[in-house]
N, C-alpha and C positions, 0 to 999 in steps of 0.2 A: 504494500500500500504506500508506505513513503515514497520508492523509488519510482513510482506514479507518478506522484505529485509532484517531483523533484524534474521528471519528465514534461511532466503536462506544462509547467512555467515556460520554460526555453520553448517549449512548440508553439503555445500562445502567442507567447514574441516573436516565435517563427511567423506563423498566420498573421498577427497582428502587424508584421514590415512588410507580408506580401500585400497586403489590403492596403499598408500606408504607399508605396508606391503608386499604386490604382488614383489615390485620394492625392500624393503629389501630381501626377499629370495633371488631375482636373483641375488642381490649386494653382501650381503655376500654369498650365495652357491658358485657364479664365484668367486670370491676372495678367496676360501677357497680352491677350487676346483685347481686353478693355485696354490697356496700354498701347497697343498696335491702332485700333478703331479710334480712341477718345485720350493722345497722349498728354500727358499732365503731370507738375512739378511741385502743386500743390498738393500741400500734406491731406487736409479734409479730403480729396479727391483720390489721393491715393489710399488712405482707411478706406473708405466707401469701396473703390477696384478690392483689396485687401477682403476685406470683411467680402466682400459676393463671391471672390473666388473660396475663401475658409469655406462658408456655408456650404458651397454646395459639395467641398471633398469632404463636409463631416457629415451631411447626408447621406453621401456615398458610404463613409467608413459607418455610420449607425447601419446601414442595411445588410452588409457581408459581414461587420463583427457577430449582428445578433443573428445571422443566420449559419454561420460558421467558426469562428474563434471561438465565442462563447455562446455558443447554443445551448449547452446543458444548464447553464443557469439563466440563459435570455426568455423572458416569460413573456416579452411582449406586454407588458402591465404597464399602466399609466403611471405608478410609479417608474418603472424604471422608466418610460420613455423623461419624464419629468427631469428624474436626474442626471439622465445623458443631453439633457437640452443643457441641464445646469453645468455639467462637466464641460459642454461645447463653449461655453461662453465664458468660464473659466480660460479653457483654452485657445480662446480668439481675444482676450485679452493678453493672453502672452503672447500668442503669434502678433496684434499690433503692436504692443508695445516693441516687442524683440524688432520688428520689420523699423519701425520709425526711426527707432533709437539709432539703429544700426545704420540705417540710408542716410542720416541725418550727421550719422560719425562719417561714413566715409567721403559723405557729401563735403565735409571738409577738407579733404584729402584730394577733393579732387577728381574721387573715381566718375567712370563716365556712365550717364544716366541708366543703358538698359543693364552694366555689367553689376552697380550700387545695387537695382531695383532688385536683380536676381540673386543676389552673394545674398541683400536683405532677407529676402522671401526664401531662401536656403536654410538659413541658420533659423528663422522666426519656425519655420516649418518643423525642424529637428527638436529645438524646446519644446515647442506646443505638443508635439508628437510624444514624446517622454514621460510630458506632463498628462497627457490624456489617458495614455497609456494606464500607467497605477491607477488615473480616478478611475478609469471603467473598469478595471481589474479589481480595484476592493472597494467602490464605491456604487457603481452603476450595475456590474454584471457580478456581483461578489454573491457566491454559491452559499443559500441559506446551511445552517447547523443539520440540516434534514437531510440534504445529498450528502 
């Protein structure tokens, strides 16, 4: 039974990088995509591009985690959707700030606008992902005392 358990973590984050993958393309292609159609240098404009590409790769990752990473404990219950909204906006608070903070450092420096916007959207993506990670593992999808 332990060596289960010890098992099931690493495959989890197995499953849960190949899904984050999926949910990076949609993140940066949509961010890139409103940056290519509507390009802009201003901050509110870039949260707004920001925040519509997040949402919809944590659309995407709420649909394959609860139908595959964690299925055994995903009930589909209004709680948990409640607190994977909660965890999502947890973690699109990290992903903007990580993104601003970051474009806003290198914007300093210099770097040039689409290589800042994606190094931003890289790293914001990698925290938020980490971060998401553990809430929906013991906060959102965490397997009652009964399994």
């Amino acid at each position: 039974m332990k060596q289960n358990k010890r098992k099931k973590g690493p495959f989890q984050f197995l499953q849960f990088s190949v899904i984050g993958v999926s949910n990076a393309g949609i993140d940066i292609g949509t961010l890139n995509l409103l940056l290519l159609l509507f390009h802009t240098d201003e901050r509110g404009l870039l949260l707004l591009y920001n925040t519509i590409a997040y949402t919809l790769a944590v659309a995407n990752s709420y649909f394959w985690n609860a139908s595959f990473t964690f299925q055994h404990s995903a009930k589909g219950s209004n709680r948990q959707r409640f607190l994977f909204i909660v965890q999502g906006i947890v973690s699109l608070g990290v992903n903007n700030l990580v993104f601003i903070a970051s474009n806003t450092l290198m914007e300093s420096f210099g770097v040039p606008n689409w290589l800042r916007y994606n190094i931003a959207k890289g790293l914001a993506m990698l925290l938020s992902f980490i971060a998401s990670f553990f809430m929906i593992k013991y906060f959102v999808f965490k397997k009652s005392k009964k399994n």
